[in-house]
C-alpha positions as CSV (number, residue, x, y, z in Angstrom):
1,X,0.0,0.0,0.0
2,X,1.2,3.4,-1.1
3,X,1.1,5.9,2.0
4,X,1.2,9.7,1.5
5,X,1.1,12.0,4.3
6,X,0.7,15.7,3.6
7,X,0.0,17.6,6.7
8,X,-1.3,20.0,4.9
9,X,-4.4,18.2,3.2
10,X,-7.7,19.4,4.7
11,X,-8.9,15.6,5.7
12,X,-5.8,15.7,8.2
13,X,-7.5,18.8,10.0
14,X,-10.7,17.0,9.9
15,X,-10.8,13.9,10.8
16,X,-7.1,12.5,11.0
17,X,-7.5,9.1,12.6
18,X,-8.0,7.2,9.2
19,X,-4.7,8.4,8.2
20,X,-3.2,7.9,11.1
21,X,-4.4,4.1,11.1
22,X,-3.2,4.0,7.5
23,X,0.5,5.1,8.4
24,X,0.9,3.2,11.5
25,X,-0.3,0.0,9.4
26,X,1.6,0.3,6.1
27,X,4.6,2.8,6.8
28,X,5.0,3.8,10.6
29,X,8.5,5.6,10.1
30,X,7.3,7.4,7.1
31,X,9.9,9.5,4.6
32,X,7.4,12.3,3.2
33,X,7.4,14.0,0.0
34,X,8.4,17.0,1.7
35,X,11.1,16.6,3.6
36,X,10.4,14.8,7.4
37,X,10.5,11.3,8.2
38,X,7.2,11.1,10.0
39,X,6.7,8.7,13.2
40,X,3.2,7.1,13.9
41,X,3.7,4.5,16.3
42,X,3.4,5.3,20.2
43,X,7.0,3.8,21.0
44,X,8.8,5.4,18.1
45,X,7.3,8.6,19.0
46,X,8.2,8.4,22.7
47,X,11.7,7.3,21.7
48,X,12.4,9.9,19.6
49,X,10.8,12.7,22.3
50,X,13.5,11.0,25.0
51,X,17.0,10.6,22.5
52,X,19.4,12.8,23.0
53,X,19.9,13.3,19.4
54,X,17.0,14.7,19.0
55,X,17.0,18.8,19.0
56,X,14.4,21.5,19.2
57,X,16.4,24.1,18.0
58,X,14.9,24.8,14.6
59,X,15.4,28.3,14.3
60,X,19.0,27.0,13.3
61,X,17.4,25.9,10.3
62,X,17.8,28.2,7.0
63,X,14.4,26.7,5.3
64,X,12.5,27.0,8.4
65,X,13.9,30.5,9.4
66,X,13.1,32.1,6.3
67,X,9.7,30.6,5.7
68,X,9.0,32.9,9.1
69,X,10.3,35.7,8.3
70,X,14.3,35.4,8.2
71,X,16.8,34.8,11.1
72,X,16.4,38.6,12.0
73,X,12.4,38.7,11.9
74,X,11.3,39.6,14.9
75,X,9.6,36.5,15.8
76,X,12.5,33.7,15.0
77,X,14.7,36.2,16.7
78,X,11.8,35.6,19.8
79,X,11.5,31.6,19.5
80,X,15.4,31.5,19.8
81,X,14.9,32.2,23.6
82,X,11.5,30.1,24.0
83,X,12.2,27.1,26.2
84,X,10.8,25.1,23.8
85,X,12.8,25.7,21.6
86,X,15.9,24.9,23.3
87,X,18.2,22.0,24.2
88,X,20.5,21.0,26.8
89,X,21.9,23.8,29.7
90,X,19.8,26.9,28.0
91,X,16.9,24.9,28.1
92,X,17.3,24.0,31.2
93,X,18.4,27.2,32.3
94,X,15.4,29.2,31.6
95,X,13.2,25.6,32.7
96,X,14.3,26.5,36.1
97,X,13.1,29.6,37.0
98,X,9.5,28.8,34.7
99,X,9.2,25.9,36.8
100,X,8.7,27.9,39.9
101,X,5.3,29.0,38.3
102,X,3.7,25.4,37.6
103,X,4.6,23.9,41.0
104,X,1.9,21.8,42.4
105,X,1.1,24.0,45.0
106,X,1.0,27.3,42.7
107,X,-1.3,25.5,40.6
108,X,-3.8,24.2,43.2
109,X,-3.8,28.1,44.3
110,X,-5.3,29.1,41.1
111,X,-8.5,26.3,41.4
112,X,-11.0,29.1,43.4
113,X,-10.2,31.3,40.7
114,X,-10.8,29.1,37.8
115,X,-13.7,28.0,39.2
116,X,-15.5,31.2,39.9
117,X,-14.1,32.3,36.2
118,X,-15.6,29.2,34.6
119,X,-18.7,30.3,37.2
120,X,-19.3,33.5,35.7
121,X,-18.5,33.0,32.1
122,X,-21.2,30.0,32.2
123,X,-23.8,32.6,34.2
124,X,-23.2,34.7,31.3
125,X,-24.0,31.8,28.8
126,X,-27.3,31.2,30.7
127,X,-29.5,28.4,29.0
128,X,-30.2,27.4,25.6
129,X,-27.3,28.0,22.2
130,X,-24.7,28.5,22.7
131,X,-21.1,28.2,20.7
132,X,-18.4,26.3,23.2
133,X,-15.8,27.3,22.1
134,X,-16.5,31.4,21.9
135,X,-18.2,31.5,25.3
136,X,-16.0,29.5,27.7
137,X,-13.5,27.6,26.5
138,X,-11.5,30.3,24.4
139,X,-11.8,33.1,27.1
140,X,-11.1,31.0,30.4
141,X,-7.4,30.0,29.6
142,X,-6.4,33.5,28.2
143,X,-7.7,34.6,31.7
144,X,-5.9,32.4,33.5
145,X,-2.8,32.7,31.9
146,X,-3.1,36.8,32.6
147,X,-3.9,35.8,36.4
148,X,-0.9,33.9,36.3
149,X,1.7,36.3,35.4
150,X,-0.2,39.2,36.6
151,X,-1.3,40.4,33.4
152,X,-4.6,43.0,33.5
153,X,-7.6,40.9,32.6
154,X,-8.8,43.4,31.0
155,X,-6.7,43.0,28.3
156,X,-7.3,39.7,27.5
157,X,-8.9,39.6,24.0
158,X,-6.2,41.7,23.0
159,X,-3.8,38.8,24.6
160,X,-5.8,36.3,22.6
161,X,-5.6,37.7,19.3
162,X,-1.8,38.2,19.4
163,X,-1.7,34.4,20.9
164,X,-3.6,33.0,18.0
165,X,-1.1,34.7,15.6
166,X,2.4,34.0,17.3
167,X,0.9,30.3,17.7
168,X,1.4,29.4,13.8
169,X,5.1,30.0,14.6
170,X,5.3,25.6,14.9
171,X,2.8,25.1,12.1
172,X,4.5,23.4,9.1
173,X,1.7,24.7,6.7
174,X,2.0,28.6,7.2
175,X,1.2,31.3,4.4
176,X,3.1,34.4,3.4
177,X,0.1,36.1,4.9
178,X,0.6,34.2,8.3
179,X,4.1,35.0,8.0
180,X,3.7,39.1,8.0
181,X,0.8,38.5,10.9
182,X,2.7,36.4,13.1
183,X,5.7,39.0,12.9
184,X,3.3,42.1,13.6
185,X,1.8,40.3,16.6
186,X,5.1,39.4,18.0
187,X,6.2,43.5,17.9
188,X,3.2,44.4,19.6
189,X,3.1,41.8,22.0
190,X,6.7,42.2,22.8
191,X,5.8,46.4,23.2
192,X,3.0,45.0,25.6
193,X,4.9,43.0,27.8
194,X,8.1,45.3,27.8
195,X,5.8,48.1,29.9
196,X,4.5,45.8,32.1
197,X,8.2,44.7,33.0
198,X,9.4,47.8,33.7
199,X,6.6,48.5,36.4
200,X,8.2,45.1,37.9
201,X,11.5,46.3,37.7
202,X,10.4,49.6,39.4
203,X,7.5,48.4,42.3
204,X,7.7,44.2,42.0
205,X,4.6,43.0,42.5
206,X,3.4,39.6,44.4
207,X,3.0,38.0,40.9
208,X,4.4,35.9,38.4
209,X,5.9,38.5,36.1
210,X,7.9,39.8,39.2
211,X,9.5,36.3,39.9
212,X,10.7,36.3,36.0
213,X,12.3,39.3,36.4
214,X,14.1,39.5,39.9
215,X,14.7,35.5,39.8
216,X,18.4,34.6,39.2
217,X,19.7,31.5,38.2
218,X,23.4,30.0,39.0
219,X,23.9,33.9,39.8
220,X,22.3,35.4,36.4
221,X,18.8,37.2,36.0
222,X,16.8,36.0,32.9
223,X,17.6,39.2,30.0
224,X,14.5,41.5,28.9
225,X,14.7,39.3,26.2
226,X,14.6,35.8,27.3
227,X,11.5,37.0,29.9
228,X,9.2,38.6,27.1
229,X,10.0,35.6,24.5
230,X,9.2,33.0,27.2
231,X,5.6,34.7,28.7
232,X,5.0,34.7,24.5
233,X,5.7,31.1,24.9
234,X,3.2,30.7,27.9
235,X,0.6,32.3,26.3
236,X,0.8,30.2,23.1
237,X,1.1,26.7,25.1
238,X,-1.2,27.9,28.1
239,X,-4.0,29.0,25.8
240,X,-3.6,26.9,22.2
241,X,-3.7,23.8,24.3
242,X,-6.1,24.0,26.8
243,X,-8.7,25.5,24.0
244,X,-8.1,22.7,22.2
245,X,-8.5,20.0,25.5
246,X,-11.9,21.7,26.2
247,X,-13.5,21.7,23.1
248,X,-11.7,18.2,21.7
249,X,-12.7,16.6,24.9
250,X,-16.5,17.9,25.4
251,X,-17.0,17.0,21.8
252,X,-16.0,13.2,22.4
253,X,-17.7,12.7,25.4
254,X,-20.6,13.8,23.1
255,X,-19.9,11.2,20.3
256,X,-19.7,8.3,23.1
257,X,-23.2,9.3,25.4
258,X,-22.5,6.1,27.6
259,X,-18.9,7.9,28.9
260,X,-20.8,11.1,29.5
261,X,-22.9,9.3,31.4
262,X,-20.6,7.9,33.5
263,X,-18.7,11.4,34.3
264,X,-22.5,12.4,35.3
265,X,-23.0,9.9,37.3
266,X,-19.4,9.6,38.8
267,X,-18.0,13.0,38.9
268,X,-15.1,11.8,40.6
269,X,-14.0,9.9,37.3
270,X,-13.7,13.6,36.1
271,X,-9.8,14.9,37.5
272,X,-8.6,11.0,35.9
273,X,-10.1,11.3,32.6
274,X,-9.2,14.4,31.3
275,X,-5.8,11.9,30.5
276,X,-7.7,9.9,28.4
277,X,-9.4,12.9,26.6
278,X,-6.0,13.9,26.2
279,X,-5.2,10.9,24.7
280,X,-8.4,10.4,22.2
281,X,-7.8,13.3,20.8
282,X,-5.3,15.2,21.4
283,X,-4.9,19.4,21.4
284,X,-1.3,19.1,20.0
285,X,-1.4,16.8,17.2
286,X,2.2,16.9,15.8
287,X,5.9,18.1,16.7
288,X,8.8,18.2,15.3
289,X,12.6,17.8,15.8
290,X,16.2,18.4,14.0
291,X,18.6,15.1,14.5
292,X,21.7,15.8,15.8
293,X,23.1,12.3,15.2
294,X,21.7,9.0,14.1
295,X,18.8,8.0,16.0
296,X,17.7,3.7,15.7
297,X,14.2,2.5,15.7
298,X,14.0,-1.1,15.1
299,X,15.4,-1.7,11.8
300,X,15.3,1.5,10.4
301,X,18.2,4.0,11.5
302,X,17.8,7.8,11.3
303,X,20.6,9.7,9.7
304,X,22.2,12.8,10.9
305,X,20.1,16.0,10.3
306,X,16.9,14.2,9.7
307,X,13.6,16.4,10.2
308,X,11.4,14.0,12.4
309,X,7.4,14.8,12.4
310,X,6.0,12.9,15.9
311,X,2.2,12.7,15.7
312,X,0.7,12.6,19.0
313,X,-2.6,12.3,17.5
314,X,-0.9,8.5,15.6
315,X,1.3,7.4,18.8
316,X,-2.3,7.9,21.3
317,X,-4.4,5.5,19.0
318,X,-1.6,3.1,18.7
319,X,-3.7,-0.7,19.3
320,X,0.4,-1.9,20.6
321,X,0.0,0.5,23.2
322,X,-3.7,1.0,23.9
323,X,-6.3,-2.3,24.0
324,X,-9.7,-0.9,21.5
325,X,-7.9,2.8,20.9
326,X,-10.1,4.7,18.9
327,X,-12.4,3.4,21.7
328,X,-13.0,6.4,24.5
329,X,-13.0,5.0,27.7
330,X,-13.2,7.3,31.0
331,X,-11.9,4.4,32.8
332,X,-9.1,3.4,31.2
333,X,-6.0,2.6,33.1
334,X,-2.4,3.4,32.1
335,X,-3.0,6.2,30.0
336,X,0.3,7.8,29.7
337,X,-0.6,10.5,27.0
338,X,1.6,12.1,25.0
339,X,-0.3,15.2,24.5
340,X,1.2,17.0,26.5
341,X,4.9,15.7,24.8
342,X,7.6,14.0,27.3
343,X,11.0,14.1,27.7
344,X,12.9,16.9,28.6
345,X,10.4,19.0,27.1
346,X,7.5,17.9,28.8
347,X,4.9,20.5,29.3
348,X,5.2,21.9,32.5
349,X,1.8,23.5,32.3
350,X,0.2,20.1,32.2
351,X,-1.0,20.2,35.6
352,X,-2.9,23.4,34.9
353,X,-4.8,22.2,31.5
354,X,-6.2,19.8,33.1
355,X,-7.0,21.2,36.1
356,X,-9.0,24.0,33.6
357,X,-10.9,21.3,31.9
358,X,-11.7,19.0,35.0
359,X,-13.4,22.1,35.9
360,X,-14.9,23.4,33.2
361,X,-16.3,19.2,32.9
362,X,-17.1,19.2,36.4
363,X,-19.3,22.3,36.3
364,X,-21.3,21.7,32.8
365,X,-22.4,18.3,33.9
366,X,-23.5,19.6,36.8
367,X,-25.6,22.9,35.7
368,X,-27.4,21.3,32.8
369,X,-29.1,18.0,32.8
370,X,-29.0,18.0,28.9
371,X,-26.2,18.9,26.6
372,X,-26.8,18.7,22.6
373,X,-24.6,18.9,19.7
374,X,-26.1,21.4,17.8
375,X,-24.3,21.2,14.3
376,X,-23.2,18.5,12.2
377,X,-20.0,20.4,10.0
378,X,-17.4,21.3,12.5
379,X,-15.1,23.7,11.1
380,X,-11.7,22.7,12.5
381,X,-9.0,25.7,13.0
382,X,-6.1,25.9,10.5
383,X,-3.0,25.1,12.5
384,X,-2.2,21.5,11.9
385,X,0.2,21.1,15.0
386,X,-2.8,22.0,17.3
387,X,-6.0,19.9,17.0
388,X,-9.1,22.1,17.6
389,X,-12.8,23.5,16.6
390,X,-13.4,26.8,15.2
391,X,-16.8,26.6,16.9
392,X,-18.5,24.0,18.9
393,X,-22.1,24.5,18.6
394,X,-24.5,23.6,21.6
395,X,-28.0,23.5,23.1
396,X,-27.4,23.3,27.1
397,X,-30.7,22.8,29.2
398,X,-30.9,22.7,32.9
């Protein structure tokens, strides 16, 4: 069988699973027409997020520079800094100080305040139609992620629209158009930020921003530069995600009645399953990585300076790994979802994502008694890397 994968056809946006079957059947360590070799099977994928060899750093990379602008753009200029994408001691180095924002205890600290957030925005929706994604689950992590750091709220949408630009920065599918848009949204969210840092720098606040710049690390404080690029970075992987969890999650529970069921009847089954969600269907569907040496799977050996695509979306449907995978089940044991990637470069905002959609889960099932799909042609959102709905259209009675 003849397998092409083009992450760019409109099928892989909306409804990628078939595909994904396809690959992992007939050509698991794919070599596309366009340049990757592209993994589909759960331990490939895992392997190749753990190697060594295997580097994040593809600003270095002429072809992927330019297509965003150039080396000098001001937005592959910003993503040199990102933590994600960076290896080794700088990666770890600026790891360290944002891992003092998504300790356990700083996370269960924000639950009130996601709760009475997810609270009001669902007061607001009231009863009846309502789009998902538009009403709760695109506002609620923007929020959060402006609690966070200390942000004004009020400034939010704003927050959100330069977010949903900067965000196509890791999709392999970009337009000249994205290209110009993502580089004005990165100069005006870099103008944003750089205010707000020098009110830290003058009167520090008790807030997140404040820890980023006063923290030191092995003796150093984090550059102007390095603190603006990496709350960029938070946005994009604090918002982009958890959308995407949300809305990808609600919507499966609604294609498999008997698990929403379950959750209604067993709310405590909520925290646990949001793992499984994860792993149905997950809000980051692909990543990539640069080899810096040869890197074996099996039989098949990757050379030096291969481009690797990992589909998440593949690796969590795997039937190797998962017993009936394409099979939600809130009860699963064992999930160890990739979603939110592993490795060194494991999210460390996990723990918050899921706390948002446990919530948001938590409270919908227990406000309305009956919650309808609405529309039958979901418009999926452009990005390829992340996996979610342009809408999610719903009738919610109490």
């Amino acid at each position: 069988m003849t397998v092409i994968f083009d992450p760019r056809d409109p099928s892989v946006r909306t409804d990628p699973y078939p595909i994904y079957r396809r690959l992992r059947e007939a050509d698991p360590i794919h070599q596309s027409d366009f340049g990757y070799w592209v993994l589909s099977r759960y331990a490939d994928v895992d392997a190749v997020l753990r190697a060594p060899e295997a580097s994040s750093e593809f600003y270095r990379n002429t072809t992927w520079a330019n297509r965003r602008g150039g080396p000098e753009s001001p937005l592959v200029r910003s993503v040199q800094n990102w933590m994600l994408m960076l290896d080794g001691p700088a990666h770890r180095r600026i790891r360290s100080v944002i891992s003092k924002v998504f300790t356990r205890a700083s996370v269960e600290r924000l639950r009130p305040r996601i709760a009475a957030e997810t609270g009001r925005l669902l007061d607001a929706v009231g009863e009846g139609e309502t789009d998902l994604i538009q009403s709760l689950a695109l506002p609620l992590p923007v929020t959060v992620t402006c609690e966070l750091l200390g942000l004004p709220t009020d400034d939010r949408d704003q927050c959100r629209r330069w977010t949903e630009h900067i965000s196509r920065v890791i999709d392999p599918s970009i337009t000249v158009q994205d290209t110009a848009d993502m580089n004005a949204a990165e100069v005006e969210f870099r103008a944003y930020v750089s205010g707000h840092i020098e009110e830290r720098r003058a009167t520090p606040r008790d807030d997140i921003l404040s820890l980023l710049v006063h923290a030191e690390v092995d003796g150093d404080r984090l550059s102007e530069e390095e603190i603006i690029a990496n709350i960029q970075f938070l946005f994009v992987a604090g918002h982009e995600t958890t959308v995407n969890l949300i809305g990808n999650g609600l919507l499966a529970l609604l294609g498999h009645p008997e698990q929403l069921r379950m959750l209604r009847d067993n709310p405590e089954l909520i925290p646990n399953s949001v793992d499984e969600i994860s792993r149905y269907d997950p809000p980051v569907q692909i990543v990539s990585r640069i080899l810096t040496g040869s890197v074996g799977l099996g039989d098949v050996t990757l050379p030096e300076g291969a481009k690797v695509m990992l589909l998440f979306g593949a690796a969590g449907r795997d039937p190797e790994r998962y017993p009936d995978p394409d099979r939600l089940d809130v009860t699963r044991t064992g999930t160890k979802t990739l979603a939110f990637s592993g490795g060194p470069h494991y999210c460390l905002g996990a723990g918050l994502g899921k706390m948002e959609t446990s919530i948001v889960l938590t409270e919908l099932l227990r406000r309305y008694s009956k919650i309808e799909l609405t529309g039958e042609d979901l418009v999926w959102r452009r990005n390829v890397s992340f996996r979610g709905l342009q809408e999610l259209p719903l009738r919610l009675m109490h």
